[in-house]
N, C-alpha and C positions, 0 to 999 in steps of 0.2 A: 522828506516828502515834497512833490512840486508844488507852489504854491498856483499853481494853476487852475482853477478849479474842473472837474471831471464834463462838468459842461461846456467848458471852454477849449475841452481840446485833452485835461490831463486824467493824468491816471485814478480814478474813484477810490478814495477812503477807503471802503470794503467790496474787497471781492465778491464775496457774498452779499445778501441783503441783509441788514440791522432790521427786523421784524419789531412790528409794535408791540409785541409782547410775545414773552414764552413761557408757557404754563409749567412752573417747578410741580413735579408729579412724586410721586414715592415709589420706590423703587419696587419691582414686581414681588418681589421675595417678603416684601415688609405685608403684603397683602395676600400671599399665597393662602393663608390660615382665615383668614376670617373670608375670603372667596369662599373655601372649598365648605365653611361650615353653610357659608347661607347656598352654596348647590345640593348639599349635604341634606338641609333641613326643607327644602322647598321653598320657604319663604323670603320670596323675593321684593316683597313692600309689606308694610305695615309690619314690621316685624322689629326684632331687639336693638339691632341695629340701629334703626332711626328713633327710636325710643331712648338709646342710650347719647346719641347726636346733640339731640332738642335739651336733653337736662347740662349736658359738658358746655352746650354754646349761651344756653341761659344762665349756668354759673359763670361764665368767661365775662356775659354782658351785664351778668348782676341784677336780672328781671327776674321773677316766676314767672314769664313762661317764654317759651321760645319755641313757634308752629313752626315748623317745614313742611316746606311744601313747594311744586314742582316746577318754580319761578319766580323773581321776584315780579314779575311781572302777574302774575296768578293771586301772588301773595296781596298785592295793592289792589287788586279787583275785588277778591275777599273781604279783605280791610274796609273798602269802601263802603259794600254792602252789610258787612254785618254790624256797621255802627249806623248804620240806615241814614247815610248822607242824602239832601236832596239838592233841588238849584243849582247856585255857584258853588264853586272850589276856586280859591284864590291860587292858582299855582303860576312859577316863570315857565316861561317862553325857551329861555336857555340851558336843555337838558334833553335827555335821551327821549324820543319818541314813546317809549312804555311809559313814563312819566302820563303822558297825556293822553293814553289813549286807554288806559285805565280808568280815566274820567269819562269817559266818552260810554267807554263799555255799559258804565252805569247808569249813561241816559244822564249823566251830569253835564254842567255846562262850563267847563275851565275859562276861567277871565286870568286870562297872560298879564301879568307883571311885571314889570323889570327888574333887573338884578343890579346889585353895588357892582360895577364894573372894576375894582379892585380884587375884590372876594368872589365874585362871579356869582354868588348866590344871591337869594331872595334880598332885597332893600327892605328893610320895615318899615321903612313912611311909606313906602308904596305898597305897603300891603295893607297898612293904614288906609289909603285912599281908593283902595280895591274894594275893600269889605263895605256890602249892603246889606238891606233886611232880608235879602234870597240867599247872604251867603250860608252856607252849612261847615264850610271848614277851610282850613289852609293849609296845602300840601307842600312841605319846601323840599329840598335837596340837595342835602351832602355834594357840592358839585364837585368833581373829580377825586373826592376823600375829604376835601377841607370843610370840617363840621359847619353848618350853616348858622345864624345868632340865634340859638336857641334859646336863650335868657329872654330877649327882645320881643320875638315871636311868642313865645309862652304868655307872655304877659298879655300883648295885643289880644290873641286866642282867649284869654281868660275872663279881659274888659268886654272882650264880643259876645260873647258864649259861644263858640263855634269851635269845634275841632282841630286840633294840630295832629298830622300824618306828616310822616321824614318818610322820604324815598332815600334808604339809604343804601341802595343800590353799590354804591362807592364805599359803603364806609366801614367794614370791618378792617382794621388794624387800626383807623382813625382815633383819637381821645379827644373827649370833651373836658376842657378844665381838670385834665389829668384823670379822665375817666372813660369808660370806654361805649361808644352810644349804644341806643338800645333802650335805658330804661327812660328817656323823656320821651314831651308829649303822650299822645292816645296811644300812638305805634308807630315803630320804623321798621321799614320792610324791608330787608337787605339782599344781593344777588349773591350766586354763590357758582356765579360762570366760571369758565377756563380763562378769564381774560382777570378775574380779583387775586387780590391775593388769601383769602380763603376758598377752598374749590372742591367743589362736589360732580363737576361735568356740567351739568344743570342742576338747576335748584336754588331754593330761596329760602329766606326764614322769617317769620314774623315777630318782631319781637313785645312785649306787653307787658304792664302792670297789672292790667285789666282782666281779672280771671274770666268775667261773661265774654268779654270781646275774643281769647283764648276759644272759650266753647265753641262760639259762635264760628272761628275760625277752621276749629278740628272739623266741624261741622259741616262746613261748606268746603273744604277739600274731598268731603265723601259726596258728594251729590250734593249737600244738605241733609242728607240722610241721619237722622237719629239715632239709626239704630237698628228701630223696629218698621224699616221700607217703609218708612214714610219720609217725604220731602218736606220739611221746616221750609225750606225757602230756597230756591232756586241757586243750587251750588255748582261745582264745578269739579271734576277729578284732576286733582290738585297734588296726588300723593306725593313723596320722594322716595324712589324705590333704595332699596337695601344696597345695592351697591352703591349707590351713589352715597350712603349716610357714611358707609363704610370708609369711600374716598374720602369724606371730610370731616370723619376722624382724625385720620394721619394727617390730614391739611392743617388743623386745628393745633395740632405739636409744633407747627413749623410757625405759625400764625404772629408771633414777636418775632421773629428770627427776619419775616417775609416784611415788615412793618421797617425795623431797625433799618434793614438793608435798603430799601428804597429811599427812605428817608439820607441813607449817605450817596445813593447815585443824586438824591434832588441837591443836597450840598454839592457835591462836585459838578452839577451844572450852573446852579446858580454863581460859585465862585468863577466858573471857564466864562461861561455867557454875561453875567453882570460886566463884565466890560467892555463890551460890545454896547455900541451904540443901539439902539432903536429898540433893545428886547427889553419886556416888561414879564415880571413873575404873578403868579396868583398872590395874593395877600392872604398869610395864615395868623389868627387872631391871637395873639397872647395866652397862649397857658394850654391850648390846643397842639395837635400831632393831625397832620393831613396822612392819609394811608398812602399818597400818590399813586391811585390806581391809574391816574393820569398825568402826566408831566408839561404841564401847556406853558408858552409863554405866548404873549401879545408883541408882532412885530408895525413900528413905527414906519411908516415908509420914507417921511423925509429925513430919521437918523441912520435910518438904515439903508436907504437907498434900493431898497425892493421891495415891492409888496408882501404879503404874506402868501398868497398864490405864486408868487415868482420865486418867492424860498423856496416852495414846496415842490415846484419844478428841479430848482436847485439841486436840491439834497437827493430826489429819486435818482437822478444822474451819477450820487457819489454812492447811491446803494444805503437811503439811507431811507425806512418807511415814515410816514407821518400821515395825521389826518387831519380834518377840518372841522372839528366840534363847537360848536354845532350849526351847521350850515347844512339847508337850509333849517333859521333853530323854528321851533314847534308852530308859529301863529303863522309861517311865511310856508309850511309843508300843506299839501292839498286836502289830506282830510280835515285839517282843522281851520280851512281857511275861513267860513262859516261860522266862526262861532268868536275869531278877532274882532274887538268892536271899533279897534282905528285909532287905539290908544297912541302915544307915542314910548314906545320902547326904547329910548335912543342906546344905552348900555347893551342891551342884546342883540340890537341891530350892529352896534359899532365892533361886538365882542366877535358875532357871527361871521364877519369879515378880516379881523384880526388875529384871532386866536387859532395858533398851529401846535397841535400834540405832537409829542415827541418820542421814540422807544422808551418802553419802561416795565420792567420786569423785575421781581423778585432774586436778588442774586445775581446780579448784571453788573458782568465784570468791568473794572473802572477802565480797560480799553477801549472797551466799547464807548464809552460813557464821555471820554477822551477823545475817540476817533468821533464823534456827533460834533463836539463843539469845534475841532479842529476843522470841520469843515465848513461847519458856516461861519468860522473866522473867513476861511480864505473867498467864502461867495463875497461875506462881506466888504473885504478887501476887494476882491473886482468887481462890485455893483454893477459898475457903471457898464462893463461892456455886457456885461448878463444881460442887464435891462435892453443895451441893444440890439443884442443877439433875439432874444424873444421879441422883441417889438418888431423885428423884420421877418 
């Protein structure tokens, strides 16, 4: 291969585009039977299906109970209200937009925090110095699958009296201390998109100890409805229809197989990249398993000699996708600009600008994974004239 890079003049990596992800699906045939019973039976939500979902993914997590329902996003607005949060919510700055505006939903008021710029999630001395007498709870997150300090957080939550909620959006296949999240804190509310590696199309789950917070939650997926057409409290149609439970069923078989394997495309890049000057990995904590629903590393620009926007240029030219997470991250986007009180974030501001995601998917063969590093070997090997090619 020339060592030219595809910006520079040479031939790109891939012909095709290397996609940020590719949703491993199950194959038509493995699904023909259980389609034809739920067209068969009519019932297309609330049905066996999703009933049999909720008890496999609350075994798997090791909770009694495990809500589905039609979002993780849906699921953290539920969550919110039926533990009757008020005031603050201690949450970072550094994560998906549904993080935040789930708190918003509920008339709450998120105070942004900074994150350990190693681990990218929540810092606990600053969530230490976050919590007041208006906080009500503290929402962390699983950021890219690497469990966030749950030990440290728990404790803080416990000295406060306030709530812990995990957005863990990321984190099915992830392990906490060799186990799998879901039963700490109040709840964790996980996504169950085309882009995780557990996948139902859309959808979410909430997962609980808490049998009332459970009710509360079946609850407000129906309206609030009881039952008996009365509204308990102002719910939302939250359900997950039958085929979706259906699809992540068979998701659910594959769900260590999807874990294992990402975990060896993040070996084979941390070994190809860690020699590369200027790239910085996430930091996964001792005794933990990151799901790598996201593959991010942090680029240096004086060891690397390009910025992390100038990689990103880079690599599109060899055909190669990535994104920029999370930029702009939550306190610096326009609905919530309002409610920043001018903290200094420096970790989430430094991260928001550093930090470039990379292809990652379930079963992603090691060419691929190879053809990534090999290329920003060679950007990195020409910095110098990339930098001048873009600058002019």
């Amino acid at each position: 291969m020339s060592k030219n890079p595809a910006i520079l003049g040479g031939k790109p990596v891939f012909s095709n585009k290397a996609p940020m992800v590719r949703p491993v699906l199950p194959d038509y045939a493995e699904m023909t039977d259980g389609i034809r019973e739920i067209l068969s039976s009519g019932m297309v939500t609330k049905g066996p299906y999703m009933r049999e979902f909720e008890e496999r993914v609350a075994e798997h997590l090791g909770v009694r109970h495990a809500v589905a329902v039609s979002s993780c996003t849906s699921g953290l607005m539920l969550t919110h209200r039926a533990l009757g949060l008020e005031g603050d919510v201690v949450a970072p700055s550094f994560t998906f937009m549904a993080t935040i505006s789930s708190l918003v939903w509920n008339n709450l008021r998120p105070v942004f925090t900074d994150v350990d710029r190693d681990t990218t999630n929540l810092d606990p001395e600053a969530v230490r110095a976050s919590l007041t007498s208006k906080s009500s709870a503290i929402l962390a997150v699983h950021n890219f699958g690497s469990p966030a300090d749950i030990a440290e957080l728990q404790d803080i939550a416990e000295k406060h009296g306030v709530k812990l909620i995990f957005d863990a959006a990321h984190g099915f296949g992830a392990l906490y201390q060799g186990r799998p999240l879901g039963s700490q804190g109040d709840a964790q509310v996980f996504s169950l998109s085309p882009t995780k590696l557990l996948i139902t199309g859309e959808g979410g789950v909430v997962a609980t100890m808490d049998d009332e917070l459970a009710r509360m939650i079946r609850m407000g997926r129906e309206y609030g409805n009881d039952g008996n057409y009365d509204t308990v409290f102002p719910g939302l149609n939250a359900r997950m229809p039958e085929f979706n439970a259906l699809l992540g069923l068979h998701s659910l078989e594959n769900l260590e197989h999807a874990a294992e394997s990402r975990n060896e495309t993040a070996a084979l890049f941390h070994e190809a990249l860690g020699r590369i000057p200027g790239i910085g990995f996430q930091e996964v904590r001792n005794g933990d398993r990151n799901s790598y629903r996201e593959f991010s590393i942090t680029i240096d620009a004086d060891s690397f000699g390009l910025t992390r926007d100038e990689l990103a240029v880079a690599l599109a030219a060899e055909n190669v996708d990535s994104r920029k997470y999370y930029e702009p991250p939550a306190h610096r986007q326009t609905a919530y600009l309002g409610y920043f009180d001018g903290r200094a974030l420096t970790n989430t501001d430094w991260l928001s600008t550093h930090s470039l995601s990379l292809p990652m998917w379930s079963q992603m063969d090691s060419g691929v994974t190879l053809g990534i590093c090999e290329a920003i070997q060679r950007i990195y090997e020409n910095a110098q004239a990339i930098h001048q090619k873009l600058a002019a």
